[in-house]
SEVO-544212 format. One record per residue (C-alpha): residue number from 1; residue in one letter; chain; x, y, z. Coordinates in Angstrom, 3 decimals, decimal comma. Layout:
N
R:nr:rest:kette:x:y:z
R:NUM:A:A:X:Y:Z
...
% end
This chain:
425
R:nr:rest:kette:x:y:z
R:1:X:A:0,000:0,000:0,000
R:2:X:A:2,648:2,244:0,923
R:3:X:A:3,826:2,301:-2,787
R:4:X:A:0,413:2,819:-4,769
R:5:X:A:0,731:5,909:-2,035
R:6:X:A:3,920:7,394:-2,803
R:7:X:A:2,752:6,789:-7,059
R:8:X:A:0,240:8,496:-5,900
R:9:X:A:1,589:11,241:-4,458
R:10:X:A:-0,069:11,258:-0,711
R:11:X:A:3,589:10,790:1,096
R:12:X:A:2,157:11,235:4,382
R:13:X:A:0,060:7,950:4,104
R:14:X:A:3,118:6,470:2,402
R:15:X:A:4,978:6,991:5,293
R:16:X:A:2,287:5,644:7,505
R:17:X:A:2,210:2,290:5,453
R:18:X:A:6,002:1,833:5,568
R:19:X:A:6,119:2,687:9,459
R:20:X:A:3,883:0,114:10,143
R:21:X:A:5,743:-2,551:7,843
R:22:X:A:8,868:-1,376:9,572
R:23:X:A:6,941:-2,313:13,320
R:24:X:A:6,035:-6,024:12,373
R:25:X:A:9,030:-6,637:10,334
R:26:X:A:10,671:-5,896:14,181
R:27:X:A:8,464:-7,374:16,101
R:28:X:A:8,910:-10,881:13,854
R:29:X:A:13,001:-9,691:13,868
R:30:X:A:12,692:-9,793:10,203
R:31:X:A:15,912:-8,103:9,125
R:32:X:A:15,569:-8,633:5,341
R:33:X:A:12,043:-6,830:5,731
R:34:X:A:13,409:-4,462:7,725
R:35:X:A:15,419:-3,407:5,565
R:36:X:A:12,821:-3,418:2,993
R:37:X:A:10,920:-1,158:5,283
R:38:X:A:13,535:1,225:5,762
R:39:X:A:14,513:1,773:2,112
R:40:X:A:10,640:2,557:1,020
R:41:X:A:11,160:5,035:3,878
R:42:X:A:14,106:6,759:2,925
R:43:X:A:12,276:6,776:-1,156
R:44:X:A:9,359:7,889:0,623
R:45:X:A:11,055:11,015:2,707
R:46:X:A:13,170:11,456:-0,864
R:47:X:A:10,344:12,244:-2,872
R:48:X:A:9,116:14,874:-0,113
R:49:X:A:12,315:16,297:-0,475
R:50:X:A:13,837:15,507:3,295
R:51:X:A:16,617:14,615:1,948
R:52:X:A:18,708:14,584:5,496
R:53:X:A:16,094:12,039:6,612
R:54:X:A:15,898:9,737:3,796
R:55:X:A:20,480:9,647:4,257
R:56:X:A:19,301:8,536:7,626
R:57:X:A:16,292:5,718:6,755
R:58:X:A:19,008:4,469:3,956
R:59:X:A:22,053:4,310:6,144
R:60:X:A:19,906:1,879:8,306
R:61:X:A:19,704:-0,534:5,841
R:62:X:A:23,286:-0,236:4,602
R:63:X:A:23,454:-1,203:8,580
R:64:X:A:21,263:-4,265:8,236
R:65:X:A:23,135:-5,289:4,660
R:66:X:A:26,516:-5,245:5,927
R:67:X:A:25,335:-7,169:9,162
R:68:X:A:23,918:-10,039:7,164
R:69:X:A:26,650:-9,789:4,463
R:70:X:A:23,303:-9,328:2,020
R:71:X:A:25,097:-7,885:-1,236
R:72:X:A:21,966:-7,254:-2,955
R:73:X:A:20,538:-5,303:0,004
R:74:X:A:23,722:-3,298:0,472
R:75:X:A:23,745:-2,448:-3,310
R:76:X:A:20,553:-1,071:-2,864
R:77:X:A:21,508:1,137:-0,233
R:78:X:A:24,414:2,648:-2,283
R:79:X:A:21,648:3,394:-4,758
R:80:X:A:19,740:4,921:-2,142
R:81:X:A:22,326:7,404:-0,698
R:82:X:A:23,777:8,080:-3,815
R:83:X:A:20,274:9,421:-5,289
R:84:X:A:20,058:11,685:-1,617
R:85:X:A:23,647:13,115:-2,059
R:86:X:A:23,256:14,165:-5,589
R:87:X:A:19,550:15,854:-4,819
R:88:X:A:21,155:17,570:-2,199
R:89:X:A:24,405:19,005:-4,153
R:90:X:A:26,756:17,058:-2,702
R:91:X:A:27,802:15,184:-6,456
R:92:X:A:31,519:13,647:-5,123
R:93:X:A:29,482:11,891:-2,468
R:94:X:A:26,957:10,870:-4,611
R:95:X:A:29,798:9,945:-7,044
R:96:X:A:31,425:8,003:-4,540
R:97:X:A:27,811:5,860:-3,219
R:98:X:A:27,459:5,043:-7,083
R:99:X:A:30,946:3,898:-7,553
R:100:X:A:30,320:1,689:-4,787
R:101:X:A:26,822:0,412:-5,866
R:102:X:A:28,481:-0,497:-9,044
R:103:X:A:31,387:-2,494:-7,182
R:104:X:A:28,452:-4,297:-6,142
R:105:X:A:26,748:-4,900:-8,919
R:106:X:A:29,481:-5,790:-10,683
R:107:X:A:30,847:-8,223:-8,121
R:108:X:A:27,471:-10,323:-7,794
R:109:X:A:27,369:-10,285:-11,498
R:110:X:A:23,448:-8,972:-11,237
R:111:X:A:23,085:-7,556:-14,607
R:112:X:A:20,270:-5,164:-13,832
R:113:X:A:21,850:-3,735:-10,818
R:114:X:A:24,915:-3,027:-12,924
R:115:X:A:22,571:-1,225:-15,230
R:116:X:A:20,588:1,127:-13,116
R:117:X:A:24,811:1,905:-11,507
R:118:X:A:25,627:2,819:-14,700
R:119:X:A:22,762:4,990:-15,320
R:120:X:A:23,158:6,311:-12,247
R:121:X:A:27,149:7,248:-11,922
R:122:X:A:26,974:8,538:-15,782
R:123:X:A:24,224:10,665:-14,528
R:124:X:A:26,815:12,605:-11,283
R:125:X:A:29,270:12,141:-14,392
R:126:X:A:27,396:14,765:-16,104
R:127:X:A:26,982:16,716:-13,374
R:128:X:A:30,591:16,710:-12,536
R:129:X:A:30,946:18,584:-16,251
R:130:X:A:32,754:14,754:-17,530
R:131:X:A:30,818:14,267:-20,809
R:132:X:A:33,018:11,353:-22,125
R:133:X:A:32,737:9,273:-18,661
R:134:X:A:29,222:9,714:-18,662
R:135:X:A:28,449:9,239:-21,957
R:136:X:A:30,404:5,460:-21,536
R:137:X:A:28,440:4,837:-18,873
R:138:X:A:25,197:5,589:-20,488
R:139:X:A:26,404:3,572:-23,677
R:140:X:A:26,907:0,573:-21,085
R:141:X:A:23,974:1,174:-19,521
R:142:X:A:22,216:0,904:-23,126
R:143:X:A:24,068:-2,256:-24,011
R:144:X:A:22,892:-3,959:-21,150
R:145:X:A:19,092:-2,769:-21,410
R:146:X:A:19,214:-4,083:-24,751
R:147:X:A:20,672:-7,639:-23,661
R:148:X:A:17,902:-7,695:-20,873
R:149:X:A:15,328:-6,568:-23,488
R:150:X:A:14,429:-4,513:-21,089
R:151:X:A:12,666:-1,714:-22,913
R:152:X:A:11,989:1,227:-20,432
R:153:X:A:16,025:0,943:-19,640
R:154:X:A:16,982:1,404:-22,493
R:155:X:A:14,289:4,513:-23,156
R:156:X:A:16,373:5,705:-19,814
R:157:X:A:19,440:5,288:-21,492
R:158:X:A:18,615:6,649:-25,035
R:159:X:A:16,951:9,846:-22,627
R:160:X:A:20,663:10,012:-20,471
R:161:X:A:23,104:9,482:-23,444
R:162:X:A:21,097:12,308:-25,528
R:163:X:A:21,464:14,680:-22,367
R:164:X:A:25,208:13,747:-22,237
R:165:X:A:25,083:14,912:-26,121
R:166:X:A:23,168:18,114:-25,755
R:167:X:A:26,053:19,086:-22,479
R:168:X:A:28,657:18,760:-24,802
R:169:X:A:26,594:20,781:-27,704
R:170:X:A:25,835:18,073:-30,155
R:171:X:A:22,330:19,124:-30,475
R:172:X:A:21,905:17,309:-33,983
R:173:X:A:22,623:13,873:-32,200
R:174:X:A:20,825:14,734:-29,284
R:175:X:A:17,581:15,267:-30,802
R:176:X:A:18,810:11,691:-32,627
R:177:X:A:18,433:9,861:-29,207
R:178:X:A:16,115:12,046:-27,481
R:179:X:A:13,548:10,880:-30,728
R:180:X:A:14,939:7,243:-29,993
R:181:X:A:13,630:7,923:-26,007
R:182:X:A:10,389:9,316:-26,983
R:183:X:A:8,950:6,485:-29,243
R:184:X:A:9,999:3,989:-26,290
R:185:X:A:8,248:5,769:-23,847
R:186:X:A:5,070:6,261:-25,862
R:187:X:A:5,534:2,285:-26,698
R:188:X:A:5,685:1,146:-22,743
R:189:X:A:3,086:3,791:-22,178
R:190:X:A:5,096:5,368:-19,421
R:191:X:A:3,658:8,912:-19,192
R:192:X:A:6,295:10,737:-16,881
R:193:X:A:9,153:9,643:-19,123
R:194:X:A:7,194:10,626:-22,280
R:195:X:A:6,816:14,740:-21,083
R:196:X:A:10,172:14,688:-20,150
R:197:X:A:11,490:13,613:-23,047
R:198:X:A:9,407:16,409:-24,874
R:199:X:A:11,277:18,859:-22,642
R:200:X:A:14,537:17,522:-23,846
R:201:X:A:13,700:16,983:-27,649
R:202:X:A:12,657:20,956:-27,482
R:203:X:A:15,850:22,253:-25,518
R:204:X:A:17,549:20,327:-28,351
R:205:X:A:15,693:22,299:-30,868
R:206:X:A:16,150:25,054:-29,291
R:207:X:A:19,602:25,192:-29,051
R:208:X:A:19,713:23,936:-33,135
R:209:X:A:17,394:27,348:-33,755
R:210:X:A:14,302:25,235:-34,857
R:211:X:A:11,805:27,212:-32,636
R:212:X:A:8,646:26,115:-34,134
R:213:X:A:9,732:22,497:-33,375
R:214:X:A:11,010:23,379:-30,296
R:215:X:A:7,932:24,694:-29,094
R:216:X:A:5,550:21,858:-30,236
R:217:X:A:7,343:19,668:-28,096
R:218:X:A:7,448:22,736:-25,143
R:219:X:A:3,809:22,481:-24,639
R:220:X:A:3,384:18,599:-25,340
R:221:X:A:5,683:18,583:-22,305
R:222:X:A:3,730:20,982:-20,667
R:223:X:A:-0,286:19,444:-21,698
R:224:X:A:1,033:15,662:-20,350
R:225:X:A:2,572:17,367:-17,019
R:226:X:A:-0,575:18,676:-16,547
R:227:X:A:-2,226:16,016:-17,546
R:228:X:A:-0,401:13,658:-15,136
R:229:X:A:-0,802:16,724:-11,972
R:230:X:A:2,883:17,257:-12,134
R:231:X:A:3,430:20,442:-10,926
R:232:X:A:7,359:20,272:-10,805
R:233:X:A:7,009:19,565:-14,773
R:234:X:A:4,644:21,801:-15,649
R:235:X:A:6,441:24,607:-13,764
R:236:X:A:9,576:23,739:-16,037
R:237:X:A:8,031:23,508:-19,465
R:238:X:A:5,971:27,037:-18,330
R:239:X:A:9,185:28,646:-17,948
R:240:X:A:11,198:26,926:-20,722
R:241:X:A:8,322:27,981:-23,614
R:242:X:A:8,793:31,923:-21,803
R:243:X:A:12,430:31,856:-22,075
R:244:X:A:11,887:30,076:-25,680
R:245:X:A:9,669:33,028:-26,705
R:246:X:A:12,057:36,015:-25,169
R:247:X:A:15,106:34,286:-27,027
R:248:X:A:13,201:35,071:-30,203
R:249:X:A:12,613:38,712:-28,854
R:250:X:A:8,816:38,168:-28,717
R:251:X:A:8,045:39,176:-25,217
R:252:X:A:4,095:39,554:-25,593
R:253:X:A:4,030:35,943:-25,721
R:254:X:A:6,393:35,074:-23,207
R:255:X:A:4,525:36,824:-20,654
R:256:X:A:1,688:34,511:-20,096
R:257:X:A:3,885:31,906:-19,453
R:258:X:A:6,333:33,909:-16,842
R:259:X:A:2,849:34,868:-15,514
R:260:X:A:1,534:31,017:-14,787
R:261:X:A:5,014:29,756:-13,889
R:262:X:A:5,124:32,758:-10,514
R:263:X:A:1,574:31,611:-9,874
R:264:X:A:2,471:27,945:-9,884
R:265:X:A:5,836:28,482:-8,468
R:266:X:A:4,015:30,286:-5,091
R:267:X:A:1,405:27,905:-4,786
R:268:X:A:4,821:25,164:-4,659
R:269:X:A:6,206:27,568:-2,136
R:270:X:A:8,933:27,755:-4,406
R:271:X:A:10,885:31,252:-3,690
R:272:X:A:13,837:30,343:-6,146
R:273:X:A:11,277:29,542:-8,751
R:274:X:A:9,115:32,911:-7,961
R:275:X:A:11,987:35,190:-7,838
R:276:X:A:13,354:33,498:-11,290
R:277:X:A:9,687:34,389:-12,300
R:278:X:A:9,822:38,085:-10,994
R:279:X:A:13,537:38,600:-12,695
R:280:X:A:11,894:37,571:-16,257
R:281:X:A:9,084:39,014:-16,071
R:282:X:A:10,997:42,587:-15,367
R:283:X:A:13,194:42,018:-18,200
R:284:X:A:10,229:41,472:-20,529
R:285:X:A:8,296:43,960:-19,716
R:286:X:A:11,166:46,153:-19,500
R:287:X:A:12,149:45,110:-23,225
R:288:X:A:8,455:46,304:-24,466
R:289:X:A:9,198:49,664:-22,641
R:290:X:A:6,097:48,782:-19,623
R:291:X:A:9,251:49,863:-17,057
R:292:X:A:6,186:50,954:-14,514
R:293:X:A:5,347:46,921:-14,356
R:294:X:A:9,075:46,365:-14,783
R:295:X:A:9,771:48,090:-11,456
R:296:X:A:7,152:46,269:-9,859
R:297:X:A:8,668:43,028:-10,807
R:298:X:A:12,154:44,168:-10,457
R:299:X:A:10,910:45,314:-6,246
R:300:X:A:9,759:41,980:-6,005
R:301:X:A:12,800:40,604:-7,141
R:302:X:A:14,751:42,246:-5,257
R:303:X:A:12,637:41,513:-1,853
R:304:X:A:13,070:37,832:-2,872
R:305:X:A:16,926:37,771:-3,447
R:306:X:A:17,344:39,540:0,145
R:307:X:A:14,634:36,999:1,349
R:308:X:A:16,849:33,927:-0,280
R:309:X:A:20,571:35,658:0,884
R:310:X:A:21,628:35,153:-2,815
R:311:X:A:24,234:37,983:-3,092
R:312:X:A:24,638:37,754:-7,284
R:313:X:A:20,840:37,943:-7,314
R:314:X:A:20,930:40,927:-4,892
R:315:X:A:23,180:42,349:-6,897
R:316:X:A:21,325:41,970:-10,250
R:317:X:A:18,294:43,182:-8,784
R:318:X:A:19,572:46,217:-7,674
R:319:X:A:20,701:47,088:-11,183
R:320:X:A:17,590:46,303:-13,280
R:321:X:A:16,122:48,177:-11,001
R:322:X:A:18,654:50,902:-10,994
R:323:X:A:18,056:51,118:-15,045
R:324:X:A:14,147:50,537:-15,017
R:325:X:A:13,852:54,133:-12,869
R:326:X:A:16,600:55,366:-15,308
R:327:X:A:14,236:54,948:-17,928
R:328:X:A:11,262:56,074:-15,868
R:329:X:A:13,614:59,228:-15,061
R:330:X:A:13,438:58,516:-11,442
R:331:X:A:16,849:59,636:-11,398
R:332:X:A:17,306:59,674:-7,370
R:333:X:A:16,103:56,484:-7,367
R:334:X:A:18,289:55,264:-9,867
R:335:X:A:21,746:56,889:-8,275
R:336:X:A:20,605:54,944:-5,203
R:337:X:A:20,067:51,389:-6,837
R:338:X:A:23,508:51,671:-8,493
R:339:X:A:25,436:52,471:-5,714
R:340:X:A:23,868:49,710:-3,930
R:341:X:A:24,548:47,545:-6,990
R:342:X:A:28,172:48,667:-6,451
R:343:X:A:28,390:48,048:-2,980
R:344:X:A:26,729:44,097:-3,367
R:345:X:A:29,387:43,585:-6,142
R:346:X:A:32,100:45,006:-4,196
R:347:X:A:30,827:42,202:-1,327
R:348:X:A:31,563:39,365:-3,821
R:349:X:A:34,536:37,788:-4,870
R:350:X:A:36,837:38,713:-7,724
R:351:X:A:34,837:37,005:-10,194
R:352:X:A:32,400:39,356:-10,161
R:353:X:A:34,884:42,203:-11,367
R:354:X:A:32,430:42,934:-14,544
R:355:X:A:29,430:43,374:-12,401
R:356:X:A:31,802:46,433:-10,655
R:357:X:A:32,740:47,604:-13,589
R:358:X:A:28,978:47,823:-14,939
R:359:X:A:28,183:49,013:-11,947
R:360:X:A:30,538:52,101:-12,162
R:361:X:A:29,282:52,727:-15,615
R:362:X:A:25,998:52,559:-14,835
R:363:X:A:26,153:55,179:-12,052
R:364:X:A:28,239:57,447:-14,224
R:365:X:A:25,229:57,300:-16,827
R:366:X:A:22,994:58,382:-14,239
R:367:X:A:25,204:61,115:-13,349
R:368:X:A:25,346:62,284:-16,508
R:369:X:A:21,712:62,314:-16,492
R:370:X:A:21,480:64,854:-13,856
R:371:X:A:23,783:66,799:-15,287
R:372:X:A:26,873:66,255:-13,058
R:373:X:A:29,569:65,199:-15,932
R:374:X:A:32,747:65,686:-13,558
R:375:X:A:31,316:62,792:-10,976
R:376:X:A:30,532:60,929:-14,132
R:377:X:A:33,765:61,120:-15,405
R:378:X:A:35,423:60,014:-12,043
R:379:X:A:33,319:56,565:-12,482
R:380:X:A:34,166:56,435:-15,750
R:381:X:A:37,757:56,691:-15,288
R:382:X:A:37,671:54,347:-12,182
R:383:X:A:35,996:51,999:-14,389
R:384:X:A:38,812:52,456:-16,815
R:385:X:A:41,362:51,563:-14,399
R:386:X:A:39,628:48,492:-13,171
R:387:X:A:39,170:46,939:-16,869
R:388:X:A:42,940:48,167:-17,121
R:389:X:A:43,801:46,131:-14,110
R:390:X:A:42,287:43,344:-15,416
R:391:X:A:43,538:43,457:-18,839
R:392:X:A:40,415:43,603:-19,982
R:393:X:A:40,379:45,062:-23,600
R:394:X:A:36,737:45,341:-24,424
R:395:X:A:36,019:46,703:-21,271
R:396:X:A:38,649:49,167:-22,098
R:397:X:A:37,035:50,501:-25,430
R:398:X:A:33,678:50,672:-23,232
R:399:X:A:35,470:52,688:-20,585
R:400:X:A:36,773:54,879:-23,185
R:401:X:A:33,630:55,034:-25,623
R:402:X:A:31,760:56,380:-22,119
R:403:X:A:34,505:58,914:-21,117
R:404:X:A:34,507:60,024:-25,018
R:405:X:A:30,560:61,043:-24,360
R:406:X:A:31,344:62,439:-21,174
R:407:X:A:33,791:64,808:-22,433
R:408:X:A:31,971:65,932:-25,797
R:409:X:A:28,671:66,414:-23,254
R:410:X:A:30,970:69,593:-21,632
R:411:X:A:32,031:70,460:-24,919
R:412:X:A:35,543:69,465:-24,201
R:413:X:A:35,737:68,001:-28,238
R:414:X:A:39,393:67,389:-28,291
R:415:X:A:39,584:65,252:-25,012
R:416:X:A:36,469:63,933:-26,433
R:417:X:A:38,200:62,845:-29,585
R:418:X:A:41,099:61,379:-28,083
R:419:X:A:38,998:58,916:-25,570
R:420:X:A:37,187:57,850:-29,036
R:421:X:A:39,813:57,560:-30,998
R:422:X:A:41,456:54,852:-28,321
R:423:X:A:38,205:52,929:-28,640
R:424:X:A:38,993:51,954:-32,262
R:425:X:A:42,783:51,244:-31,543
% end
């Protein structure tokens, strides 16, 4: 019962199933069961996203494994912690889990455990940025599925070895194995696998610039997520067919989507999700020159970045914001949001040196704005010196392009002329 639960979705009642099964396998000191019991726990608290707890439920039955020398069970719980780890950002653990469930697998000679390791290690593979590793893996993974005739595996692996493609920008044979994954799933009927795959066949697409295609397969993903009640995936292909839309510069229609995906994402209690949601819906309205509803997205934004403690975001807010009141000639308003732009990039490390540098120019614009071209030229030139410092040669020709405008703005036309004339040098 406790499985038709968690399918289901209800992981409370899941939990209550598998708690029970956990009791009586103890009372009969049923270790094998109680094992059992503890894995479906530590799936169960996975899927509510507790990951901490489900490290916990799964290091119990590693316990268990390793006191009855059970390789199966202990291969399992590799599988189990590695799946936690990886969900929770930690990818050398989860790395490190997998290696061992395949160690398993591969001494007990159990074919389909060796499969779902290889799936699963090629997948932290990819995540580790290791392409060729993980595409191996995959390939492995496929060679077995197909010895097994084991259909949905090899959908699985068809689905990881065209991700492993699209990483490493092969988009053409991505869209090659992605097409392979999609008429498996549609074949074993499996419904999740089939709107994923839709997501990935139109990312593929995407990145080949075949947008029409691209979005056919962007709102297949999305109907069957809805379909199926999956808010997770129908969150993702809402956003995915906005960001598909503003990459072709047609905002109007990308709105409606950014629109549904902040509604979804705060009925998910997602804030990462609604402050995504917030930043691109600023920049779209922003593009289409609505900078009143800009700013109010941009505020919100910001409010969530502070909320969140995410110091890049912080930062970005503070300058969309900066240039939305630009525009809307809130000029005070501006200065302000710049020089706090400044101040979060200044707060970063040294790999945010370009958001300093914009951050100068930016204020100096401003400044120039309300007609005070000396403190526009000090920014200027400081942000001269820091593209200098940096060896930075396109920021240079910015630095001097903006000085150039300064200068010409106080009529100063041979200064003027020599700051342009460095720009084309």
């Amino acid at each position: 019962m406790g499985a038709v639960y968690l399918v289901m979705g209800d992981f409370d009642n899941a939990i209550d199933c598998h708690m029970e099964h956990l009791r009586i396998a103890k009372q009969l000191t049923d270790k094998v069961e109680e094992a059992r019991a503890y894995s479906n726990l530590g799936s169960s608290y996975h899927y509510r996203r507790n990951y901490d707890q489900a490290i916990t439920f799964h290091k119990y039955v590693l316990q268990i494994a390793q006191e009855l020398r059970d390789k199966n069970i202990e291969t399992r719980a590799y599988a189990g912690l590695g799946h936690a780890a990886r969900c929770m950002g930690d990818t050398m653990l989860a790395k490190m889990w997998h290696e061992k469930q395949l160690d398993m697998a591969l001494n007990t000679k159990d074919k389909v455990s060796e499969a779902r390791a290889c799936s699963n290690l090629g997948i932290v593979y990819q995540l580790l940025g290791e392409h060729d590793a993980a595409l191996k893996l995959h390939q492995a993974h496929l060679s077995i599925a197909n010895s097994l005739h084991d259909r949905a595996g090899m959908g699985r692996a068809y689905g990881n070895i065209g991700n492993a493609y699209n990483s490493m920008g092969y988009f053409e044979q991505a869209v090659k194995y992605h097409k392979q994954e999609l008429a498996i799933s549609k074949e074993v009927n499996d419904r999740n696998s089939e709107a994923s795959t839709h997501g990935n066949l139109a990312v593929a697409y995407q990145a080949l610039g075949i947008y029409e295609k691209a979005l056919v397969h962007y709102h297949s993903h999305l109907n069957i997520s809805r379909e199926l009640k999956d808010s997770a995936g129908e969150a993702c292909a809402l956003l995915n067919l906005g960001n598909c839309h503003s990459s072709q510069r047609d905002f109007a229609q990308a709105i409606p989507f950014y629109e549904n995906y902040l509604m979804l994402s705060q009925e998910l209690n997602d804030v990462e999700g609604e402050a995504k949601a917030c930043h691109f819906l600023g920049f779209a309205h922003y593009s289409l020159g609505n900078f009143k509803e800009a700013a109010r997205y941009y505020e919100q934004d910001l409010t969530l970045a502070k909320d969140l403690q995410i110091k890049g975001n912080i930062a970005r807010a503070y300058c969309n914001l900066g240039l939305t009141n630009l525009a809307l000639g809130n000029l005070e308003s501006a200065l302000e949001c710049q020089q706090y732009f400044l101040a979060a990039a200044h707060s970063m490390s040294n790999k945010y040196e370009g958001s300093k540098f914009r951050a100068l120019g930016n204020i100096g614009n401003v400044l120039l704005k309300m007609n005070k071209p000396e403190e526009a030229i000090k920014h200027f030139q400081k942000q001269l010196m820091l593209a200098k410092s940096n060896g930075e040669k396109s920021y240079e020709a910015i630095a001097y392009g903006a000085l150039g405008m300064a200068y010409r703005s106080i009529k100063h036309y041979d200064r003027a002329l020599g700051f342009h004339t460095q720009v084309s040098l």
